[in-house]
C-alpha angles and dihedrals in degrees: 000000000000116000100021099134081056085055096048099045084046087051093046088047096052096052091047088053091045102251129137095175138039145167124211120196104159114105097231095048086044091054102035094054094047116021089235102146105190123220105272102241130201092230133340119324104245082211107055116092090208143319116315110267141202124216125190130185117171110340093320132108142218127188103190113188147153107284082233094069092050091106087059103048101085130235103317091175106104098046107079089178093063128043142165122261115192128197126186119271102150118055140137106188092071133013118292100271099169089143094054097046089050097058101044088046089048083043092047089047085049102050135207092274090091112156140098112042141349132182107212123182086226097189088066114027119114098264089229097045091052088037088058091044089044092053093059118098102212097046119091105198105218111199104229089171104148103007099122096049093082082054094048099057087069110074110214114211095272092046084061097050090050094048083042097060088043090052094053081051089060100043093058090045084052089048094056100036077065099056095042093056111102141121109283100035128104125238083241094058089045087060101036085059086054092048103048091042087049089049097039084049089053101031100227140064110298128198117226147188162204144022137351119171150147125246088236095064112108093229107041120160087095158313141143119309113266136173092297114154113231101220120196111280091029119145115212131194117213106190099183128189134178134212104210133158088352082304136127125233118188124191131148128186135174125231142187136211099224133335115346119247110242087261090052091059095050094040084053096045087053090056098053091047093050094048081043098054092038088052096052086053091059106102133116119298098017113136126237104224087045089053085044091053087042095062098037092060095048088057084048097052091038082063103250130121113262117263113253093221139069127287092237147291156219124280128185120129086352119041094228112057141153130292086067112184092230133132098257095047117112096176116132110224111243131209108273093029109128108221132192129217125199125172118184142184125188135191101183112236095001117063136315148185154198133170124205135195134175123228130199102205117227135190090269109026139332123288104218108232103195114079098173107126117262093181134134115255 
């Protein structure tokens, strides 16, 4: 049963905090607690009632979704704490009423005993479904937005294999963006090779992010990849990231059609310096806006101006997550967290760069978890 030591912290949480009974709307925790992924979708499903939810009442576990999403939710089998409850969205013998049938199959788990307390993720609840639970008098709506995110930042066995198997993803989309970068090609082709070699690695369909741009762009830090010819002599950054198993990878390289110009090369050695001496700085109990100081003033005292971005982050079931390298973070970095590190360096309308890579952090130290090649050609 995938997810089961989520299930467990959150359980141990809950009864520290005094609650028998929660519902969790938000996609990360839904996800997180369960290992459901839902299908990545170009716009709303006009099917679905409402997100999918999980409700929990004492130590046991409900994953109510659209009957639709079944296919998605994993093997539930061997968990007999947590199932799968499944209400109408399709149907062509009466009006679409996924809403509807989401409330009364959320009403029928819960049950009509409502009373006492209930922890309830408010953000992202359905309005209808929190203002029914507020209404009751005999119901005290407890907010457990955010509870689970302390518990996230610390990847269990089975989260690293997931997040593995992402990063390998990422490595052979990396292996063929380089290739593809030559004078002549588009950004959109660059990133279509890395597509096709991702998906033909997975063997499904894969979602991606996130830049691919020319050095030329005005704004090039980053952005999705357009109709931008490469000329000889381009840089181009490919910041890749990959949605499997309901993970986040993260990656970024910076390529060149051709042979680099001398500032390139300097631009590029800085680079390296700079990921090598953050990632020296990754260990237990260093602190995220000290790392992020750290590796401004290296890019000061190496002469460029400094990136306008962050230093890096964390990633897991969003692919943005604390503990963010940034200047007003005091988190201390723990054993099991997964980091990223991004230098950049920017010359607006002329060439960029920016190199990524991805740390497990150990008891001593930090295992780096991205392998593409960041090298000078």
């Amino acid at each position: 049963m995938p997810h089961e030591t989520q299930r467990a912290q959150t359980h141990d949480l809950l009864r520290k905090r005094g609650l028998a009974r929660a519902l969790f709307a938000n996609a990360a925790s839904v996800k997180w607690l369960t290992g459901f992924n839902p299908p990545l979708q170009t716009g709303p499903n006009i099917f679905l009632g409402g997100p999918p939810l999980v409700w929990y009442e004492n130590g046991a576990w409900n994953l109510v979704l659209f009957d639709g999403q079944i296919s998605n939710a994993g093997d539930f089998d061997a968990a007999p704490n947590c199932q799968i409850v499944a209400y109408e969205g399709y149907a062509i013998d009466h009006p679409l009423r996924g809403a509807a049938q989401l409330r009364q199959t959320l009403r029928r788990v819960i049950g009509e005993s409502t009373n006492g307390k209930i922890g309830i993720e408010l953000r992202d609840a359905p309005a209808d479904i929190a203002l029914a639970l507020d209404e009751s008098a005999r119901v005290e709506l407890v907010a457990v937005d955010d509870w689970l995110a302390p518990l996230r930042r610390i990847k269990t066995p089975e989260e690293l294999r997931k997040m593995r198997d992402n990063f390998r993803l990422t490595d052979i989309g990396h292996a063929a963006a380089r290739a593809a970068v030559k004078p002549g090609a588009r950004e959109i082709q660059v990133w279509n090779a890395a597509r096709a070699a991702i998906e033909q690695a997975a063997r499904q369909s894969v979602p991606m992010g996130n830049d691919c741009v020319v050095g030329y762009r005005q704004n090039n830090i980053g952005g999705a990849p357009l109709d931008y010819e490469i000329r000889a002599g381009d840089s181009v950054i490919v910041d890749l990231s990959t949605l499997a198993h309901g993970y986040w990878s993260d990656s970024c390289a910076t390529y060149y059609a051709g042979e680099p110009s001398a500032k390139q090369r300097a631009l590029h050695a800085t680079l390296e310096r700079a990921l090598a001496f953050g990632l020296d700085l990754l260990k237990p109990g260093a602190v995220a806006r000290e790392i992020d100081a750290q590796m401004r003033e290296f890019m000061r005292r190496a002469g460029y101006a400094v990136y306008p971005h962050h230093t890096g982050h964390s990633l897991g079931v969003t692919g943005h997550e604390d503990p963010r390298l940034v200047p007003y973070n005091t988190m201390t970095l723990q054993e099991n967290m997964v980091i990223m590190l991004e230098p950049g360096i920017y010359f607006s309308g002329e060439t960029s760069g920016r190199l990524e890579d991805a740390a497990l952090i150990t008891r001593d130290g930090a295992e780096i978890l991205t392998h593409h090649d960041k090298a000078l050609p």
